[in-house]
N, C-alpha and C positions, 0 to 999 in steps of 0.2 A: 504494500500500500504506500503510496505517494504521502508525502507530508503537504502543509502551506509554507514549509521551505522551500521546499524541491519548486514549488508554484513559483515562490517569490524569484528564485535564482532563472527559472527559463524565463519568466515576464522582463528582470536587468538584461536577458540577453538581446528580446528586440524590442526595443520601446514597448511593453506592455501588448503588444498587440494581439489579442486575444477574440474568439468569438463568443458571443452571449445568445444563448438560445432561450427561447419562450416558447408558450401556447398559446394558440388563437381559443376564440372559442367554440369551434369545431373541431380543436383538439388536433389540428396541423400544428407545426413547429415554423416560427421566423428565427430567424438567425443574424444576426447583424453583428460589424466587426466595432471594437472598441478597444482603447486602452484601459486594463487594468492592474491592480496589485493589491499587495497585502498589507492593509494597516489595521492598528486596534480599532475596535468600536468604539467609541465617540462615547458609552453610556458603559459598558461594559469592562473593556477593555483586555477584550481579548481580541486575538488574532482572528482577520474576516477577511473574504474577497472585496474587492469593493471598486466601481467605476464610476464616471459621471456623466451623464446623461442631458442632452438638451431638452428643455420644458416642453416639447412639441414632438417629442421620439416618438413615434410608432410604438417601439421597445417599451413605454411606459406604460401604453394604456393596456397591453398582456400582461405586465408585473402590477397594476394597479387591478386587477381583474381578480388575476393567478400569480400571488405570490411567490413562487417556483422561476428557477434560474437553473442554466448550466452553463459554467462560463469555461472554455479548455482555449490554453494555448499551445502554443510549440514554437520549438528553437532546433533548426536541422532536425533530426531524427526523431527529438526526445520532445515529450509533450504531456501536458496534465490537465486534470478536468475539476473541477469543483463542482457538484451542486447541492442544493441548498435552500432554504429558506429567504424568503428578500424583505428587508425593511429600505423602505424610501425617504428618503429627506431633504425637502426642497420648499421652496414659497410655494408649493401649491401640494406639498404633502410632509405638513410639521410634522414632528415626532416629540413626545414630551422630554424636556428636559434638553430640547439643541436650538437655542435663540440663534438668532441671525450674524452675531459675533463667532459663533460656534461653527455653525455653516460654511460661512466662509475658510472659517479655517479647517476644517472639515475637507474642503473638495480642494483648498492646497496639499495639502497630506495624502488623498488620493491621486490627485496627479503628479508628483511628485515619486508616488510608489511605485505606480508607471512608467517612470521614467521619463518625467516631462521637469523642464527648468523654462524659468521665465526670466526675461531682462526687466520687466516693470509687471511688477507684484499687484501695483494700483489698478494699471490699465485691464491684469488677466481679472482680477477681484469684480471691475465693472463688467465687464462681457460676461463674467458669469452669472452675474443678477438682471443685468439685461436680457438674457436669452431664458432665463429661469430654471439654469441648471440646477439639477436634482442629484444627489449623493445616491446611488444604487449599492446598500452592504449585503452580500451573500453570507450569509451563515453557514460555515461548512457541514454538514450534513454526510458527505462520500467526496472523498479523493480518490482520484485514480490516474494511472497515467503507466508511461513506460520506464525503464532506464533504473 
């Protein structure tokens, strides 16, 4: 069995670039590409999957539906899956106890885990209140992967 190491070490290999799978309500699967990584829960603080999300994804309204996520990446050969349980946390899906201060700092620490860096902190902080980005935490539930 895979850890949320082995997740975190192949996500630094390529910018996080990972796919996130959902269900419709017909019970087909979307699949859509994102960067993600591993950081504590915001309330918890333990180790989660977690990506961020634009306030208008498609990708929301199946996790706002069906809370259910599988997000697997790969780097060359070697590759891992998480899935899990989904809490949302955004201007259009508070969570108790993650103010707006929090938030923010919340979807730095997720992109960041991804392997995302920014030259102006201010400008990424505005784009992401502007578009109504959403924090996406997967609760690990099953690992799996190869290697």
């Amino acid at each position: 069995m895979r850890s949320l190491d082995d997740f975190a070490k192949l996500a630094g290999r390529d910018h996080g670039l990972a796919v996130v799978s959902t269900s419709r309500p017909d019970g087909t699967v979307r699949s859509s590409v994102v960067n993600a990584g591993v950081v504590e829960h915001p309330l918890r603080g333990e180790p989660v999957v977690a990506f961020v999300s634009q306030g208008r994804a498609r990708r929301l309204e199946s996790l706002r539906a069906r809370r259910q996520a599988t997000v697997a990446l790969r780097a060359g050969w070697e590759w891992s899956a998480v899935e899990g349980s989904v809490e949302l946390v955004g201007p259009d899906d508070p969570l108790e106890g993650i103010d707006a201060e929090r938030l923010r700092v919340l979807l730095r620490e997720i992109f960041v885990a991804a392997g995302g860096s920014h030259d102006d902190w201010d400008e990424y902080d505005r784009v992401m209140a502007s578009e109504r980005r959403v924090a996406v935490i997967v609760d690990p539930a099953r690992i799996y992967g190869n290697g």
